[in-house]
KOLLOGU-803880 format. One line per field, with one value per residue: residue number from 1; residue in one letter; x, y, z of N, C-alpha, C in turn. Coordinates in steps of 0.001 Angstrom, whole numbers, m for minus. Each point is the difference from the previous one (the first is absolute). Layout:
N
num = c(NUM:...)
residu = c(A:...)
n.X = c(X:...)
n.Y = c(Y:...)
n.Z = c(Z:...)
ca.X = c(X:...)
ca.Y = c(Y:...)
ca.Z = c(Z:...)
c.X = c(X:...)
c.Y = c(Y:...)
c.Z = c(Z:...)
This chain:
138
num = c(1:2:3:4:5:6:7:8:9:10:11:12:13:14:15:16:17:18:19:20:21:22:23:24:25:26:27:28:29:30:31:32:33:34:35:36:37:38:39:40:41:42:43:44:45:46:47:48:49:50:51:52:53:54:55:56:57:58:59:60:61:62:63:64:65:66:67:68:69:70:71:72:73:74:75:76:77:78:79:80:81:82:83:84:85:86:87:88:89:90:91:92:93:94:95:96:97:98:99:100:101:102:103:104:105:106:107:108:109:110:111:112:113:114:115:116:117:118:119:120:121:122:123:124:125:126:127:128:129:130:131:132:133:134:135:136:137:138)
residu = c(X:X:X:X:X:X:X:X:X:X:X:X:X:X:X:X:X:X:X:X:X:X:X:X:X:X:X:X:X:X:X:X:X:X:X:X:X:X:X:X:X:X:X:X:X:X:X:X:X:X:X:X:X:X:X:X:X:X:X:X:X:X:X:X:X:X:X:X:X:X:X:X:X:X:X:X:X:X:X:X:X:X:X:X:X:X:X:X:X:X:X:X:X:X:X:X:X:X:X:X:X:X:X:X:X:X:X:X:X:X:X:X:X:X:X:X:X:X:X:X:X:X:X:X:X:X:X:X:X:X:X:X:X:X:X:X:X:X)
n.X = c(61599:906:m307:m850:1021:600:m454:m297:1220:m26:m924:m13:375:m196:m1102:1322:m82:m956:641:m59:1297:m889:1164:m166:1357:m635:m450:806:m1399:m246:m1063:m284:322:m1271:360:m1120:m478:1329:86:m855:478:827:m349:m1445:916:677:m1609:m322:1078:245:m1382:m314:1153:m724:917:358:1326:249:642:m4:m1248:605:m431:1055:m470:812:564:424:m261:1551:305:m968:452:m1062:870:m845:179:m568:m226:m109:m548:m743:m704:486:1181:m154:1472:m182:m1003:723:745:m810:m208:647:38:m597:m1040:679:481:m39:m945:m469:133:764:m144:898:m79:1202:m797:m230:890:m338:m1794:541:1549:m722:m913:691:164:m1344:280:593:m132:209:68:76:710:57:216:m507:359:m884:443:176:m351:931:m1134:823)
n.Y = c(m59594:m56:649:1184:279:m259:389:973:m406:m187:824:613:m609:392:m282:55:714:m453:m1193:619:m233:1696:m117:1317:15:557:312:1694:193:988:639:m1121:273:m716:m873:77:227:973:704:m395:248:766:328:312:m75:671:695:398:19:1160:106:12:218:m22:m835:m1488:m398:m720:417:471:834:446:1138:691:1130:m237:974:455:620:52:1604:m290:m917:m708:m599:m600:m799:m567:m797:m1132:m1137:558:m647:1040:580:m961:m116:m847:95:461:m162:m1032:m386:997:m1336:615:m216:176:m1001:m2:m566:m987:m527:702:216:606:1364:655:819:m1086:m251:m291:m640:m84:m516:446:m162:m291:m733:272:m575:m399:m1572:m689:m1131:m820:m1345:m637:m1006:m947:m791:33:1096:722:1519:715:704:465)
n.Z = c(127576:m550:1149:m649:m1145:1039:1144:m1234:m337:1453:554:m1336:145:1633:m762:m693:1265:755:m369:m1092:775:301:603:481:m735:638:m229:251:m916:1284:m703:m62:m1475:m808:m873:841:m1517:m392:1502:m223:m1028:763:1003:m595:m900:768:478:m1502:m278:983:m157:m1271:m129:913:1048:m150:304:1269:m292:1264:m803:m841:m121:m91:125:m427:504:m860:688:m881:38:98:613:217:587:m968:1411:m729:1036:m74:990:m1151:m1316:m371:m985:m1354:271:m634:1131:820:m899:16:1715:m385:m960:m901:m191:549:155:1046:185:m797:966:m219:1045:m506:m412:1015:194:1313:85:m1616:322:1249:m672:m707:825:253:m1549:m683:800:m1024:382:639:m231:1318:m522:1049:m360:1003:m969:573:m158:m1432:384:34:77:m212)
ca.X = c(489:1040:m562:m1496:19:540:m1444:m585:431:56:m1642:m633:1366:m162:m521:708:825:m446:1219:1544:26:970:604:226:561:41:804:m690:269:m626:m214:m124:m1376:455:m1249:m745:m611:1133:553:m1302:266:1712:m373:m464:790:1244:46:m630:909:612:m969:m163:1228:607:165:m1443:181:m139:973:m84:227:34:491:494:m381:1141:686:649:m570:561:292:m1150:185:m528:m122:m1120:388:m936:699:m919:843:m520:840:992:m35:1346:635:130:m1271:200:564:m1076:m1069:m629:m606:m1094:m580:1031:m743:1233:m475:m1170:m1042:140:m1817:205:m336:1072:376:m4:1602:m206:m650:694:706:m279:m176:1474:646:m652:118:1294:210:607:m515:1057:m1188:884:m879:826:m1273:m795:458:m806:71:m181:12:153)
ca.Y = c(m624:m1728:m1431:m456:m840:m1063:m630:m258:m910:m769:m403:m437:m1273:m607:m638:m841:m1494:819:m874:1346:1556:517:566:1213:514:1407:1230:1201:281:1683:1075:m563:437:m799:m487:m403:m1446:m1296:m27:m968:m1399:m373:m622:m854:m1026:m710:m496:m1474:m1062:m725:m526:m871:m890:m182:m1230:m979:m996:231:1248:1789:846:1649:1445:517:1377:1297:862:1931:1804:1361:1055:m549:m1270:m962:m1344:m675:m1093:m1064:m1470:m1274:m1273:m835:m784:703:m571:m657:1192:m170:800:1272:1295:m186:538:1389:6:m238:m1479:m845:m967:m1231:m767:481:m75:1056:628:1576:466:117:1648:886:486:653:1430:m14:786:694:684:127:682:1219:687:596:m610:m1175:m1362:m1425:m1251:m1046:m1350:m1145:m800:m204:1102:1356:845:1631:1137:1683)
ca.Z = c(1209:m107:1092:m25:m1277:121:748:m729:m1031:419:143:m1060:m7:874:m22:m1306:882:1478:1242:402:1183:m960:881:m373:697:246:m957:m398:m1335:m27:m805:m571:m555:m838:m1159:444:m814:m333:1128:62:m1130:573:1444:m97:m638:978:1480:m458:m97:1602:724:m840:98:1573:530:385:1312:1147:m195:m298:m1268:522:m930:624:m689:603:m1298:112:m1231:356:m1158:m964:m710:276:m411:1163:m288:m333:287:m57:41:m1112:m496:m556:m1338:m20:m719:m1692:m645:501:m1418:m720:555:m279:m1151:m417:113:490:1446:592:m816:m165:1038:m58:308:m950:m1550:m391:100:1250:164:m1118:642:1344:m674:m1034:829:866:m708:m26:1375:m207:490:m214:496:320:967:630:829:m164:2:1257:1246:380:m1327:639:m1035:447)
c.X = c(433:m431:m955:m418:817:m1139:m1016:m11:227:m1305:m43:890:m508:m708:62:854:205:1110:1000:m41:810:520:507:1081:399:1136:m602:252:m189:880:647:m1165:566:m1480:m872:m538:1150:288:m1408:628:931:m612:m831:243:864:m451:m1562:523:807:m1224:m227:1012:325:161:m1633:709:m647:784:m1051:699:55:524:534:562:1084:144:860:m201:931:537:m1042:30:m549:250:m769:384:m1153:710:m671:790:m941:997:750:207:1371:1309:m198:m1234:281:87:m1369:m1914:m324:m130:m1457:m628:1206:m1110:1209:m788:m1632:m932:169:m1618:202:m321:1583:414:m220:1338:633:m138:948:732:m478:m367:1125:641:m483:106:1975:505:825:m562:955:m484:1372:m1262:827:m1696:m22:823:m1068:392:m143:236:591:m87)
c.Y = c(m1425:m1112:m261:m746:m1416:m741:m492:m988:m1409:m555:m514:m1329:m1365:m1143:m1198:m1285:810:m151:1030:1002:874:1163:1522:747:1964:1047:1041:129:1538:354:m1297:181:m920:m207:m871:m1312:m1169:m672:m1020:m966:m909:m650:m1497:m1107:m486:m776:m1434:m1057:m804:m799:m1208:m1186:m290:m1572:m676:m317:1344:1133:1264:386:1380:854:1218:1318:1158:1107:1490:785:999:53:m206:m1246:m834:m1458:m1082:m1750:m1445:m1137:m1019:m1010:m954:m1023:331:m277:m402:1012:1:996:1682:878:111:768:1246:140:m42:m1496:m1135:m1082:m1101:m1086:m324:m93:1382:1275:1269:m491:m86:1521:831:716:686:1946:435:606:1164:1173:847:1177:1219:1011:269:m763:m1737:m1132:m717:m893:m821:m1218:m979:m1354:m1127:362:1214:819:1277:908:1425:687)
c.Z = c(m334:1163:m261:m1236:517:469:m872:m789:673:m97:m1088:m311:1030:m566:m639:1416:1442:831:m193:354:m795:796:m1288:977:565:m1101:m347:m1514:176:m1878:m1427:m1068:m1658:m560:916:m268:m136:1109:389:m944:362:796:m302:m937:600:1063:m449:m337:1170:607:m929:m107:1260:m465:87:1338:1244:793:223:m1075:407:m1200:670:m642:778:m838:1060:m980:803:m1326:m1364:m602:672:73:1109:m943:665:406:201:247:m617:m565:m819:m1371:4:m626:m1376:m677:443:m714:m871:103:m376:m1407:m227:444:698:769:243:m564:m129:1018:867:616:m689:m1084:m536:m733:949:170:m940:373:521:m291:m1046:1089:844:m663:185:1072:244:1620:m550:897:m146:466:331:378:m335:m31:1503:1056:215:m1691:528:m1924:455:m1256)
């Protein structure tokens, strides 16, 4: 059940920054069936990083979880008006040990994972952000 791995992955996350709302937007995944554990790795790397990187200012924060599941294709899309990354680092993030820089709270193979994961699942990953706008993953 994809909502209930979403719910899930939220809980286990929430606690990294309480102030964000994480608005889930309605979508039927029916007869949606996939790698369970990866579909936990995906989620919870994507959705530890939107809570973790949120904004310090005064700004409602928020994550925003959409997607469509027709003809078996899934695409579920991750959005944040975190602090986003700069373009020069974009092509870069799904490297191994990558870190924007060192103060950096990752290890820097969360997204690594993320992607590797994807793959396996005979899937693809995209990131658009703009630094202190936001960062949507699909």
């Amino acid at each position: 059940n994809l909502n209930e791995e979403i719910h899930f992955a939220i809980q286990m996350n929430t606690s990294f920054n309480t102030e964000v709302e994480v608005i889930i937007e309605p979508f039927e995944a029916i007869g949606f069936y996939s790698d369970k554990n990866r579909i936990r790795i995906i989620l919870n790397n994507l959705l530890s990083n939107a809570f973790r990187y949120a904004r310090n200012d005064s700004q409602p924060k928020y994550i925003r979880i959409y997607g469509t599941y027709e003809e078996n294709i899934l695409r579920l899309s991750i959005k944040d008006n975190g602090v986003g990354i700069h373009t020069e680092y974009l092509d870069k993030i799904f490297m191994m040990f990558f870190k924007t820089d060192e103060k950096s709270k990752g290890s820097g193979i969360g997204l690594y994972i993320t992607k590797e994961a994807i793959h396996k699942l005979q899937g693809d990953i995209t990131v658009e952000s703009q630094k202190n706008v936001g960062t949507t993953f699909t």
